[in-house]
C-alpha positions as CSV (number, residue, x, y, z in Angstrom):
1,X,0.0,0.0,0.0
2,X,1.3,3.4,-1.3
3,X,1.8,6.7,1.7
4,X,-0.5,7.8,0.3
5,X,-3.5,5.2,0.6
6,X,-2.5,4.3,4.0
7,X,-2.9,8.1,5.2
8,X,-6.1,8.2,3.4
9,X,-7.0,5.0,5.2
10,X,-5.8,6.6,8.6
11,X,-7.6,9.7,8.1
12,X,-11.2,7.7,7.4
13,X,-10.2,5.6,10.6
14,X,-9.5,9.1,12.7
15,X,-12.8,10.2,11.4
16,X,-15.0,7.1,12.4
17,X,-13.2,7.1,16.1
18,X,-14.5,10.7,16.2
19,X,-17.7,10.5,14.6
20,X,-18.6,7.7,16.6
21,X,-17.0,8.8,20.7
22,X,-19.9,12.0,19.8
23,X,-22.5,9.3,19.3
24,X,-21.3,7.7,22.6
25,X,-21.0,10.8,24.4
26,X,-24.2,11.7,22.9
27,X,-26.0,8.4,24.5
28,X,-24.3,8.9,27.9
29,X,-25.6,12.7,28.2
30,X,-29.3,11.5,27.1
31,X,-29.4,8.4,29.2
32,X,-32.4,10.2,31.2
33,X,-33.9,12.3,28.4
34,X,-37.6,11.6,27.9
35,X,-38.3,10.0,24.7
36,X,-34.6,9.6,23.4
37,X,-33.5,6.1,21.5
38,X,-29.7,5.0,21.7
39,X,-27.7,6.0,18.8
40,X,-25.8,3.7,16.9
41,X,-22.6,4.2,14.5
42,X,-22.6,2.2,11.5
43,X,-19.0,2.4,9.6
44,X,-18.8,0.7,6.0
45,X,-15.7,0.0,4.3
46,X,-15.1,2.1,1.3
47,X,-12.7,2.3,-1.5
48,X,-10.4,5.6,-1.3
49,X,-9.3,6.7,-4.9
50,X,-9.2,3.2,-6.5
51,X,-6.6,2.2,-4.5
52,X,-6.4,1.5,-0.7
53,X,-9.2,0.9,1.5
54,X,-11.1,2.7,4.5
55,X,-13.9,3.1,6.8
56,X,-16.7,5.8,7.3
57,X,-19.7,6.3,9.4
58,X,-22.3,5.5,6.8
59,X,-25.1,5.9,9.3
60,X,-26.2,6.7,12.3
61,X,-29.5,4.8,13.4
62,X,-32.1,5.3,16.5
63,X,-32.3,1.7,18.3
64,X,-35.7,1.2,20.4
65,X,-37.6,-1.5,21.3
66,X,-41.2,-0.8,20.1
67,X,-43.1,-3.4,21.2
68,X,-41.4,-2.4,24.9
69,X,-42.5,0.9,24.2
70,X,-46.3,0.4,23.1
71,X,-46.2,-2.2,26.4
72,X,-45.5,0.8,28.4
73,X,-47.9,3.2,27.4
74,X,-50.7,0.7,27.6
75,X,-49.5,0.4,31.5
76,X,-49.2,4.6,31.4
77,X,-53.2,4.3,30.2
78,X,-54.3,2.2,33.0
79,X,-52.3,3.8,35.6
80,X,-53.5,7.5,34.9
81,X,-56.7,6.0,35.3
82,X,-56.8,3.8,38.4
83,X,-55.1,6.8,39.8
84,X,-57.7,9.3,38.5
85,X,-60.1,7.1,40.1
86,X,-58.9,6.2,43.4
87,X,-58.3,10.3,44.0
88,X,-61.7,10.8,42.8
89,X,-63.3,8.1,45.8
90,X,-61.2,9.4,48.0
91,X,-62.3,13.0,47.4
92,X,-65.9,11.4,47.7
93,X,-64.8,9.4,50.5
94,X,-64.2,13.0,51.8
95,X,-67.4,14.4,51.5
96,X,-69.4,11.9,53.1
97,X,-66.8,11.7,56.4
98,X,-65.5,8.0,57.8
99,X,-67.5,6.4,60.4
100,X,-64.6,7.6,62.9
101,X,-64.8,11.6,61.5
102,X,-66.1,14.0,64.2
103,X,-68.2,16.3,61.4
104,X,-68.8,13.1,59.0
105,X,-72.7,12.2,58.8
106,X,-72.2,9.1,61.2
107,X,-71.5,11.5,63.9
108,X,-73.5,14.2,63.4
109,X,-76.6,11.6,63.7
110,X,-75.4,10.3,66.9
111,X,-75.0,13.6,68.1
112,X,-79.2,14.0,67.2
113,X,-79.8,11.2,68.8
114,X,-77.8,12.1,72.0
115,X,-79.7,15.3,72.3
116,X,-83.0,13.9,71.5
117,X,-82.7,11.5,74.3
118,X,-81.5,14.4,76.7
119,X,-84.3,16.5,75.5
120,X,-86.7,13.5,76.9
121,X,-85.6,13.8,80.1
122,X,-86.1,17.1,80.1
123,X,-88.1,18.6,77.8
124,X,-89.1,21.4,80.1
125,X,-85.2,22.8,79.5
126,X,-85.4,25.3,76.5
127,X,-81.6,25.0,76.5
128,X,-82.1,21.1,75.5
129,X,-84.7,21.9,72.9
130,X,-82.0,24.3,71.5
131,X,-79.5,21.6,71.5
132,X,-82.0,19.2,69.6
133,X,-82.9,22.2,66.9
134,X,-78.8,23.0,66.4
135,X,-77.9,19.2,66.5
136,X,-80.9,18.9,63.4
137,X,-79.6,22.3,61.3
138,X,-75.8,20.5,62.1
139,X,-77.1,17.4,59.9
140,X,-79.0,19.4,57.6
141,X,-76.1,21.4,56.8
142,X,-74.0,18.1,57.0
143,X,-75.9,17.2,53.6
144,X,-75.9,20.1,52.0
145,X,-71.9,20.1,52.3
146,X,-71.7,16.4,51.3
147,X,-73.9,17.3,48.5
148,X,-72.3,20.4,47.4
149,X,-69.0,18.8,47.4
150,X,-70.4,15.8,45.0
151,X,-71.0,17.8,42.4
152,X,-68.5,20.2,43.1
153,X,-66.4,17.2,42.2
154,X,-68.5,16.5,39.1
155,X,-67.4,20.5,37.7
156,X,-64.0,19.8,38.6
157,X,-63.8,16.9,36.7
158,X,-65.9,18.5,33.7
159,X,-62.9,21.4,34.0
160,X,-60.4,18.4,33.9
161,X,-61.7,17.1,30.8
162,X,-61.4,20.4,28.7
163,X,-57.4,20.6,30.0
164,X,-57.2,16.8,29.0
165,X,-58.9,17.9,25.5
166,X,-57.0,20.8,24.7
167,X,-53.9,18.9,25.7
168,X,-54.5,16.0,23.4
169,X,-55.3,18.6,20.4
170,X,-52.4,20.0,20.8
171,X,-50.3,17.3,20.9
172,X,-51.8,15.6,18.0
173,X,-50.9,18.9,16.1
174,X,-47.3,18.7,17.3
175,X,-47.0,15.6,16.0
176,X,-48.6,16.0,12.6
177,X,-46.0,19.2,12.7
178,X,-43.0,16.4,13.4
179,X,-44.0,13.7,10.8
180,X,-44.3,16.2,7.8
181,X,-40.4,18.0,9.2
182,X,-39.4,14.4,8.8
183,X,-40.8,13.7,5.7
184,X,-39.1,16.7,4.6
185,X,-35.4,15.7,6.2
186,X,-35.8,12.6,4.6
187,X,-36.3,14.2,0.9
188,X,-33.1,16.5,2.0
189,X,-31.1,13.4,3.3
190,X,-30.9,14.8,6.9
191,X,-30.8,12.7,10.0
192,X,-34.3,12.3,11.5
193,X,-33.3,10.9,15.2
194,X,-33.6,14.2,17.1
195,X,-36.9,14.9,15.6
196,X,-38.3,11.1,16.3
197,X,-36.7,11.4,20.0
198,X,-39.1,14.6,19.7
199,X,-42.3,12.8,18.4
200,X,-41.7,9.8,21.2
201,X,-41.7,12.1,24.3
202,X,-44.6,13.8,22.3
203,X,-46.7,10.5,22.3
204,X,-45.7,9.2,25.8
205,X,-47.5,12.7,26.8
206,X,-50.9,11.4,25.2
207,X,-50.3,7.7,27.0
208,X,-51.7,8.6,30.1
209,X,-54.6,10.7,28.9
210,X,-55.7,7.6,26.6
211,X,-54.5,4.2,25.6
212,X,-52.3,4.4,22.0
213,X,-51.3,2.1,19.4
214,X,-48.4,3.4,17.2
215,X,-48.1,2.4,13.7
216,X,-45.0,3.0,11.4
217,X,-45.4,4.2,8.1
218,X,-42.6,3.5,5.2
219,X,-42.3,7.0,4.6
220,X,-40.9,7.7,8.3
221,X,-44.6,9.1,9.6
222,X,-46.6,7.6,12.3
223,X,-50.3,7.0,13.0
224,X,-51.7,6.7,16.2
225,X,-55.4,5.2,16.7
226,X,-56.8,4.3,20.1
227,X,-57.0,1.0,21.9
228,X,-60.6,0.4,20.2
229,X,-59.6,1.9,16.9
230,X,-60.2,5.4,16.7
231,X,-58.4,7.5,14.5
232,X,-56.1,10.3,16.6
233,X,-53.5,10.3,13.9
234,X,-53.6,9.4,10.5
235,X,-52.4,12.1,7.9
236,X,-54.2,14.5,9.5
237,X,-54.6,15.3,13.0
238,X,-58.2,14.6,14.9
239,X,-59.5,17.5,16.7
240,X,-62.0,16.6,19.7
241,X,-64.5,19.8,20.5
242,X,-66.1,19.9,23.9
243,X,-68.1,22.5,25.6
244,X,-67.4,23.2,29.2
245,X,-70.3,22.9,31.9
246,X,-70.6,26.8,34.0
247,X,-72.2,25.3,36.7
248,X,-73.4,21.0,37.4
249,X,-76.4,20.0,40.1
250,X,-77.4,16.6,40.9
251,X,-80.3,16.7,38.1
252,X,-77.8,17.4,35.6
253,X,-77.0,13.6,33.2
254,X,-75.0,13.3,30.0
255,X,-77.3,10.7,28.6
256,X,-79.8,14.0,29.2
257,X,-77.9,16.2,27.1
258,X,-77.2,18.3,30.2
259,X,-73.1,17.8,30.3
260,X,-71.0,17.6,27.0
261,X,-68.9,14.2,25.3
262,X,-66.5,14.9,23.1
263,X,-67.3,15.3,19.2
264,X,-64.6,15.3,16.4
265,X,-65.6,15.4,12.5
266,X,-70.0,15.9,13.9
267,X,-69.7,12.6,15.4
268,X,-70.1,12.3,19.5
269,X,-67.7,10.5,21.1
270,X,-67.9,8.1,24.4
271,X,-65.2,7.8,26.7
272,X,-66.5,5.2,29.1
273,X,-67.4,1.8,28.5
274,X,-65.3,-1.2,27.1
275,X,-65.8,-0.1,23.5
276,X,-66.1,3.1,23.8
277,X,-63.8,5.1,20.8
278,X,-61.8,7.0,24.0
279,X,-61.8,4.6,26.7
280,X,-59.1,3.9,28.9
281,X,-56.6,6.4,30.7
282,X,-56.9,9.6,32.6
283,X,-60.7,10.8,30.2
284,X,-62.4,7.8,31.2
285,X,-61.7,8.1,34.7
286,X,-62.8,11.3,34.3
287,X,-65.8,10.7,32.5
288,X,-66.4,8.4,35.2
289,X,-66.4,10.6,38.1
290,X,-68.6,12.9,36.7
291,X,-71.3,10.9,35.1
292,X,-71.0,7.4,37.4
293,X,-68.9,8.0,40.3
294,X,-70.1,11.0,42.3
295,X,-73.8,10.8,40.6
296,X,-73.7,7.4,42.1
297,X,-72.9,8.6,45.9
298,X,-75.0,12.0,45.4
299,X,-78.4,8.9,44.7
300,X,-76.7,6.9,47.7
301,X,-77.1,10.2,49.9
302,X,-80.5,11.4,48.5
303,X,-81.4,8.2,49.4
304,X,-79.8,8.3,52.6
305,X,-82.1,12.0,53.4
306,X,-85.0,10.6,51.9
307,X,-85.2,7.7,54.5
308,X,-84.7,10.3,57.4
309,X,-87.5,12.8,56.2
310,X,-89.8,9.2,56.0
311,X,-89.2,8.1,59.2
312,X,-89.9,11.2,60.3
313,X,-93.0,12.2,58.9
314,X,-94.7,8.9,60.0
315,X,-98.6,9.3,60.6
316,X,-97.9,7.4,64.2
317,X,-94.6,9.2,65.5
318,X,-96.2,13.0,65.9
319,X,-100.2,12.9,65.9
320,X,-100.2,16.2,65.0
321,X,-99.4,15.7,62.0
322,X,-102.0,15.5,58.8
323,X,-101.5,12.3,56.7
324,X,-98.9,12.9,54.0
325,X,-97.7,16.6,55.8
326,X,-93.6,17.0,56.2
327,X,-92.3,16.1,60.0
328,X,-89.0,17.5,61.5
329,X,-86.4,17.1,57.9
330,X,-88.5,18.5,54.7
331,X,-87.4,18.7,50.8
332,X,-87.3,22.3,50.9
333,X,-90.4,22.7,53.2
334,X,-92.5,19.7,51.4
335,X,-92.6,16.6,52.0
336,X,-91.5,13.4,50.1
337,X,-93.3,10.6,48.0
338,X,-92.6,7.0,47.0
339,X,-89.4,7.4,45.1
340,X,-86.6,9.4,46.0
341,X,-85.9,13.3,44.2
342,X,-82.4,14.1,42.2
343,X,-80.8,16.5,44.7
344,X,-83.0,16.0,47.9
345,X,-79.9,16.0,50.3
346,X,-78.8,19.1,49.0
347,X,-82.7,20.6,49.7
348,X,-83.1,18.9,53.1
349,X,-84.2,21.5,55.8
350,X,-85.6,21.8,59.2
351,X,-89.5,22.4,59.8
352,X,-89.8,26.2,59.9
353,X,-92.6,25.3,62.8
354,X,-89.6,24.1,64.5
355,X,-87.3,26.8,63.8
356,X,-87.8,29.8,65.8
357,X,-86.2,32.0,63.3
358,X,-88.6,31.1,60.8
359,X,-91.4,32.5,62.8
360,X,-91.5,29.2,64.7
361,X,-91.0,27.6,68.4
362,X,-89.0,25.2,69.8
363,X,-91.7,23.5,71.7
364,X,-93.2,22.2,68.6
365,X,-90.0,19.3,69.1
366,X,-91.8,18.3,72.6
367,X,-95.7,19.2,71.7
368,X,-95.9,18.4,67.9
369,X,-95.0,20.2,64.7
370,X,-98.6,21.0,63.8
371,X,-99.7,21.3,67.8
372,X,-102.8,24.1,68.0
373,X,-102.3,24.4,71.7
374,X,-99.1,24.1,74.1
375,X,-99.2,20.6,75.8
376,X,-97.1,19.6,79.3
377,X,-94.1,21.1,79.5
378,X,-92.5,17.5,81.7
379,X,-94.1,15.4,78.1
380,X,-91.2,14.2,76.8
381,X,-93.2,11.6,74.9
382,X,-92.7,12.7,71.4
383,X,-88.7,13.7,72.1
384,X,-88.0,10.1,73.1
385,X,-89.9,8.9,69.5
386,X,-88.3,10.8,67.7
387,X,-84.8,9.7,69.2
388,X,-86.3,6.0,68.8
389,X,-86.8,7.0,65.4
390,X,-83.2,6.8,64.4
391,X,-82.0,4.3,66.7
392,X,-85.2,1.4,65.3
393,X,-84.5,-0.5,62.6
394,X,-86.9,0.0,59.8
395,X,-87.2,-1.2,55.8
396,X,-85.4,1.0,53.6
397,X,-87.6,1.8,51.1
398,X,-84.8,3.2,48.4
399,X,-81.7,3.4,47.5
400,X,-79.2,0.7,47.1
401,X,-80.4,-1.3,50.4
402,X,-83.8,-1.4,49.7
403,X,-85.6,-3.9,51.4
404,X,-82.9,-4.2,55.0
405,X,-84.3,-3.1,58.0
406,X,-81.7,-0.1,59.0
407,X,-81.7,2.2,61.5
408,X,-80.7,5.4,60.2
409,X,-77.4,5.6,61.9
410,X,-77.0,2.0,60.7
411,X,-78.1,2.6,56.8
412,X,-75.5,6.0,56.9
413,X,-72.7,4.0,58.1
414,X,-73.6,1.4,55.3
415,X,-73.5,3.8,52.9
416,X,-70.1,5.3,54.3
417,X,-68.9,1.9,54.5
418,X,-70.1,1.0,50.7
419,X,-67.9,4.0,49.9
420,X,-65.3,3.4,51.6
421,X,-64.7,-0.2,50.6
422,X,-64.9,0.9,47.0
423,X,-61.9,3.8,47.8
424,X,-59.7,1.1,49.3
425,X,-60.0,-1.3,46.1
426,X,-59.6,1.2,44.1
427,X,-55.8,2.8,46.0
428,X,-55.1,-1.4,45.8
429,X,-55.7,-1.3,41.5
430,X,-53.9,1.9,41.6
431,X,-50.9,0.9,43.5
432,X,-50.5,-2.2,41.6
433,X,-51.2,-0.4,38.1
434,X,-48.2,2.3,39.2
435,X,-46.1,-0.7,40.3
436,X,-46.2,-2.4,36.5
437,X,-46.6,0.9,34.8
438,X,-43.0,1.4,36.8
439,X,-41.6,-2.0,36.2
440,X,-42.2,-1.7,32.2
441,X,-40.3,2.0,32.4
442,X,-37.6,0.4,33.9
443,X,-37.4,-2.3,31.6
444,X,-37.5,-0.2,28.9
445,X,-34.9,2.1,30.1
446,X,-32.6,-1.0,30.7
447,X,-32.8,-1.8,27.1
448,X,-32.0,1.5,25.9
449,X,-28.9,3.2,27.1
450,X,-26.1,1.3,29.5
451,X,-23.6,4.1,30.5
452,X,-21.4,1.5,31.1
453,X,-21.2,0.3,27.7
454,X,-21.4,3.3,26.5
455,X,-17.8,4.1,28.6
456,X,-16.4,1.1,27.2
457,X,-17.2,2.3,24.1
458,X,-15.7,5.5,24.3
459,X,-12.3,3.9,25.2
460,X,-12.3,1.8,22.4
461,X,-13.1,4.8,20.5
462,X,-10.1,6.3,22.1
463,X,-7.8,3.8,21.7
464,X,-8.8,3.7,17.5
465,X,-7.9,7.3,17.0
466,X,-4.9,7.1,19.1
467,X,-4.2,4.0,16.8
468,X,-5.0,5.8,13.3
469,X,-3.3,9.1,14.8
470,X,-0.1,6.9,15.4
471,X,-0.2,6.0,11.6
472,X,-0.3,9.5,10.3
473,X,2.6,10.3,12.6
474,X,4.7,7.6,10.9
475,X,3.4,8.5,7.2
476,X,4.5,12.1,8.3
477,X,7.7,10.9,9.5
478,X,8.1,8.9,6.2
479,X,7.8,11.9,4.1
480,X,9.6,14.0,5.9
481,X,12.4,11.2,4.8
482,X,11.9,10.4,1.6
483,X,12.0,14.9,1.1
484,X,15.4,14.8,3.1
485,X,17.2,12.5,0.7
């Protein structure tokens, strides 16, 4: 081999070791960078001039592992939405108190009950009749909170789902944006890795949100569909509309019309359900809270109210009383029928004939709400009914334990309970979702960069141009030679 070649051939070796300790250096400083796949150097051999031979770094390609990748954001999916809904029971959870919660429901009925049964004793003592009538408001108001807070929930949720939508529009956008800058890299024979590390991170962004299937295209593009086949991505980005609810009571339903679902091309969209064109992930769990979840506990609670303004407005507990007239807890004033209103724990209120600041007197609790004349101040008859009221056992009439005898404090703490049992499976499904959602990450990251191969790497890199840098020396000294002679 002439001088000549082999400098040539030193030269292309001094440029691979180069080319390829950036590449290297490049996969050690984006070993934690979202989205980024391990670059790898391929050198070709090559003929310099005719004569001689070489190497160069013909390519540089991306190395991922899709299948761990599509693995992953199907765990992402799930886990945004078992966590979604645990928070959301919990929240609920919340609003209805534990059995163990000072202020929750549970407590504040005992505390009725206590007072009633003080009150019998002495229902000549205007400070007990007080106690009874601010023990009653307590619960009342007790309801009202628990029922404000339900669909409080239900709004924020609703608010949740625009940030979720405009998020996913957005992103889709982006990453329309990236496939057409790669299609035109490609036609200019760039390198497309940075802006396919770009696109990934973009698409692990959606994951949570909703479950994704990524399909390659020969041209370098991607399309993106949801688990049940919906179209996000395909040419053309999808854009989802939805209109915002201002305010949400316990009336208001979806399948109504009352609250929004998504739309995209004039076609409505569902979120929930198994094959629904946007289930999975964070939106269902949304969805969920605001159209199953909290609706769900607001009709356990109405429920819950209707039962007490029942039991008491029975014909035989105040005599007083006409047939079908509201006792002590009213809807708003009224009475109740058969079945149980949207919204009646959030209306619940005290008798005004029991409420001296509505024009009435506290001892219609010992003489009767509907009493013409004052009766014996020592009667403490209809005080230790009403208190007998909510300790008897009774068939609940609505609600999901129709048909068990319950005592009111009994049927709220079943209700609490129900709720609560449903909050603790759900932290269980979340904990374990997060746990493979976590294990799948770390997979994939241990199939993606090794820093410690990536070190090795660089030394053998360093060793190659030291090699090739050696050989130029001695071509140099060669020449210098051969021009002394």
């Amino acid at each position: 081999m002439s001088l000549t070649a082999s400098l040539h051939t030193a030269l292309s070796g001094l440029r691979l070791a180069t080319r390829g300790a950036q590449v290297s250096a490049t996969n050690v400083a984006n070993a934690g960078t979202e989205g980024y796949g391990r670059r790898v150097l391929n050198p070709a051999a090559t003929l310099l001039n005719g004569s001689g031979a070489g190497v160069r770094a013909a390519t540089v390609t991306r190395e991922t592992d899709p299948l761990a990748i599509a693995q992953r954001r199907l765990a992402q999916a799930d886990s945004g939405q078992a966590e979604t809904r645990s928070a959301a029971l919990d929240a609920l959870q919340g609003a209805l108190g534990t059995p163990d919660d000072g202020n929750g429901l549970t407590a504040q009925i005992a505390t009725l009950e206590a007072a009633l049964i003080a009150a019998a004793s002495r229902p000549d003592s205007d400070a007990r009749l007080t106690t009874v009538l601010g023990a009653a408001q307590d619960l009342v108001a007790g309801f009202a909170a628990a029922s404000d807070r339900i669909q409080a929930l239900r709004l924020e949720a609703d608010t949740a789902i625009v940030t979720r939508i405009e998020g996913i529009n957005t992103a889709l956008t982006d990453i329309a944006q990236v496939n057409t800058d790669i299609l035109a890299a490609r036609a200019r024979g760039q390198d497309t890795n940075t802006l396919t590390d770009r696109r990934q991170a973009l698409i692990d962004g959606l994951a949570a949100a909703v479950p994704l299937q990524e399909y390659q295209r020969q041209d370098g593009t991607v399309a993106l569909y949801t688990q049940n086949g919906f179209a996000l991505l395909d040419g053309r980005p999808a854009q989802l509309d939805f209109s915002a609810a201002r305010v949400i009571d316990a009336g208001m339903t979806a399948a109504a019309g009352a609250l929004a679902l998504p739309i995209c091309d004039g076609r409505t969209l569902s979120a929930t359900g198994a094959h629904a064109p946007l289930a999975g992930g964070q939106l269902e769990a949304l969805f969920d809270q605001r159209d199953t979840l909290a609706p769900q506990v607001q009709a356990d609670l109405d429920a819950l109210a209707h039962s007490l303004v029942q039991r008491f407005a029975a014909p035989a507990l105040d005599p007083s009383l006409a047939d079908g007239a509201p006792g002590l807890f009213t809807d708003a004033g009224a009475g109740v029928g058969a079945d149980t209103p949207a919204g009646l724990a959030g209306r619940l209120a005290i008798n005004a004939a029991a409420d001296p600041e509505s024009d009435g007197a506290l001892s219609a609790l010992r003489d009767g709400l509907a009493a013409a004349d004052p009766g014996p101040e020592g009667d403490g008859t209809l005080l230790a009914a009403l208190a007998e009221t909510l300790s008897t056992a009774q068939q609940v009439t609505t609600g999901p334990h129709a048909g068990r005898s319950l005592s009111i404090a009994a049927l709220a703490a079943e209700t609490v309970s129900t709720l609560s049992a449903q909050a603790a499976r759900a932290e269980q499904t979340a904990a374990t979702a997060a746990a493979r959602s976590g294990a799948l990450r770390l997979a994939e990251l241990q199939g993606g960069v090794d820093t410690d191969t990536e070190l090795q790497n660089l030394l053998q890199f360093e060793k190659l141009h030291a090699a090739n840098a050696r050989v130029i020396q001695v071509v140099n000294a060669m020449y210098d030679t051969l021009l002394e002679v």
